[in-house]
C-alpha angles and dihedrals in degrees: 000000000000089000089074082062085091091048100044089044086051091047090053098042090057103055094045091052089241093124119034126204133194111194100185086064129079092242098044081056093045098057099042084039090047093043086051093049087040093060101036088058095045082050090044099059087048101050101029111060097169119176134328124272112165132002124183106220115230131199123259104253087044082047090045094047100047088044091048089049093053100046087055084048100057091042085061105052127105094194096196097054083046099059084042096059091040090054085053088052098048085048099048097041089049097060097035088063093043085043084059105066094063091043102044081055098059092025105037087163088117088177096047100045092052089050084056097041094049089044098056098035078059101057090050097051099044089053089047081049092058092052094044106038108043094160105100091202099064086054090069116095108234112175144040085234090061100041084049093058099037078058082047102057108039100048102030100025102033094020116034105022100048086049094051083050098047083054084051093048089047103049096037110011135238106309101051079064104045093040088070084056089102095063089069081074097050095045088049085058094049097046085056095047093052098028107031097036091239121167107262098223128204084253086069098052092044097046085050095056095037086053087051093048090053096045094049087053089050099053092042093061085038083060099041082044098063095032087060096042099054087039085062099041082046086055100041085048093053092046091049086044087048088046099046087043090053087048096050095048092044081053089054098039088048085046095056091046090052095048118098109251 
């Protein structure tokens, strides 16, 4: 369901007028084209699996235990509060990248704006936390392995990571961030395949080419799109220039003529 995130930006780009497409030119087809192909390759990896190419062999206790944590896993799920909550976090991701682009033009600050953003996403989170979790005893930290994923999360995930995407926002908009969405779905496969010991299938192999295809076509029109841009506002600069510089000359010509000899 997170692969929608790039539809749903570019959705919501367009009707702001954040991100603007011109479907009659080579770049506005690009981008909707390359956004299309992005998502149907990430979809592609999650619903066709094909045939095996490559397995890593794990040993029986690592096997036993993967298999031990999955299956805890699947008796847990409620599936239904579970695609509620993904289609929220599409949503709202969604709008938080397309949000970005006004308020990165009157507030450019990117740091500041992410120290801001992470401290009150913390605040909201740790109030919804005491509602939620009312047990005192799951609040204690009680590995190296936890303490190492709360660090995790709040410097590379909510720090660094937010930061990296607000530059993004800023230099190519909403949607040349959302659009690479897809690759988390790639990378997901990959780390399974390396960590967890999972089958890497043909599907894999074919939705990765198919999101590279549709990220090249998107920042190729990206790109088309710019060049063309700054060729029009260099053009409009030269004839102002032309014009200022007619005028000029037709002042001081009228001045001359009305001089007194």
């Amino acid at each position: 369901m997170q692969n929608s995130v790039p539809a749903i930006t570019f959705i919501m780009a367009c009707t702001l007028r954040i991100e603007h497409i011109n479907l009659v030119r080579r770049h506005g087809v690009a981008k909707v084209l390359g956004t299309i192909v992005s998502i149907g390759g990430a979809t592609t990896i999650t619903l066709y699996r094909g045939f095996p190419l490559l397995q890593r062999s794990l040993t029986t206790q690592e096997t036993h235990h993967t298999h031990d944590e999955i299956d805890s896993i699947n008796k847990s799920q409620n599936w239904t509060l579970g695609c509620l909550y993904l289609m929220g976090h599409c949503l709202s991701w969604a709008a938080w990248m397309v949000l970005q682009a006004p308020v990165l033009k009157k507030y450019p600050a990117k740091l500041t704006l992410t120290s801001f953003t992470c401290f009150f996403g913390l605040i909201q989170f740790l109030v919804i936390a005491l509602f939620v979790e009312t047990d005192p005893n799951n609040w204690i930290i009680g590995s190296w392995e936890e303490l190492f994923t709360i660090l995790y999360a709040g410097i590379v995930a909510s720090g660094l990571v937010v930061y990296l995407q607000t530059w993004c926002i800023y230099q190519g908009g909403p949607v040349f961030v959302a659009v690479f969405q897809p690759l988390q779905t790639l990378l997901v496969a990959a780390m399974a395949f390396v960590v967890l010991g999972d089958k890497l299938y043909s599907g894999s192999i074919v939705g990765s080419v198919i999101i590279m295809l549709g990220l090249y076509l998107v920042l190729w029109g990206k790109t088309e799109e710019k060049r063309q841009v700054n060729e029009a506002s260099s053009q409009e600069e030269d004839h102002e220039s032309l014009t200022k510089n007619l005028l000029g000359d037709e002042s001081k010509e009228a001045q001359d003529s009305e001089s007194p000899v």
